[in-house]
N, C-alpha and C positions, 0 to 999 in steps of 0.2 A: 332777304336772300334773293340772290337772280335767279331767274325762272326756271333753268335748269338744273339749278341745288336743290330744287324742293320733290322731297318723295312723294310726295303728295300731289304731283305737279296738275294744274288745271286742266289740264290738255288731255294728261291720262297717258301720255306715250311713257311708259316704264324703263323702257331701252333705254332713252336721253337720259332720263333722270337718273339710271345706274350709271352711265356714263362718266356725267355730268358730275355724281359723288364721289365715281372711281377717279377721277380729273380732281377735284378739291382733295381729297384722300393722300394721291399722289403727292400735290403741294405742299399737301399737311408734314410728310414727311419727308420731303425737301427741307425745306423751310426748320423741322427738327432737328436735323444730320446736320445743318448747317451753325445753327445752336449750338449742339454738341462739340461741332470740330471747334469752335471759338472758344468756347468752354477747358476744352483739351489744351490748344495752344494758350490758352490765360493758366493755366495748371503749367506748362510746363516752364513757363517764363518763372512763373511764384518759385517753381523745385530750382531752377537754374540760380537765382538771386539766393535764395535760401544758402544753395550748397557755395557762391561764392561770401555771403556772410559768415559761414561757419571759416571758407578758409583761411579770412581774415580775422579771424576772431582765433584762430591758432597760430595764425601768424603772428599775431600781438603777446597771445601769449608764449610764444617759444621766445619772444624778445624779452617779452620780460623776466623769464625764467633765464635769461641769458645776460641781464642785469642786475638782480636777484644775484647771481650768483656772483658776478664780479666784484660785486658792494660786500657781500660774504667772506671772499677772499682775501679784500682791501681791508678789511674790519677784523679777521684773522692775525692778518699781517702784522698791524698796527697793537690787537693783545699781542701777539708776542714777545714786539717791539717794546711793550711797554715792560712787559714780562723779563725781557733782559734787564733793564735798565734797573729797575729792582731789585734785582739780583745783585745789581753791580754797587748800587746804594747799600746794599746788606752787607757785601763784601765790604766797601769802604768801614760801616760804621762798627765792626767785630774789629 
């Protein structure tokens, strides 16, 4: 420790060494707040990337439900399609 961090100090002056602790004290929580704020801004980067993953990941899925459904519709079609055509063989063979 430097001479004026220590409680104990040799000298015996109590003053500097309150000082001197209240001075490293302060640093200490400097140096903490500054941690924290980096800590916060790495939190709100992760929440930002999160919330743009999820909007992508609804966006995929409104596509595919949007393809899904077209294939549904085309596959519909096509029973029906066949649907008549049966009909129309049934008719033929009566």
């Amino acid at each position: 420790m430097k001479e004026g961090w220590n409680i104990n100090n040799i000298n015996g002056n109590s003053s500097q060494s309150n000082d001197s602790l209240e001075i490293y004290a302060a640093k200490l929580a400097y140096v903490g707040a500054a941690i924290s704020t980096l800590g916060d801004g790495i939190s709100t980067i992760a929440a930002g990337l999160a919330l743009d993953a999820l909007r992508n990941s609804n966006a995929q899925n409104s596509q595919n439900d949007t393809k899904q459904s077209l294939q549904k519709d085309n596959m519909q079609k096509q029973i029906d399609h066949l649907i008549y055509e049966l009909k129309q063989i049934k008719k033929i063979i009566k």
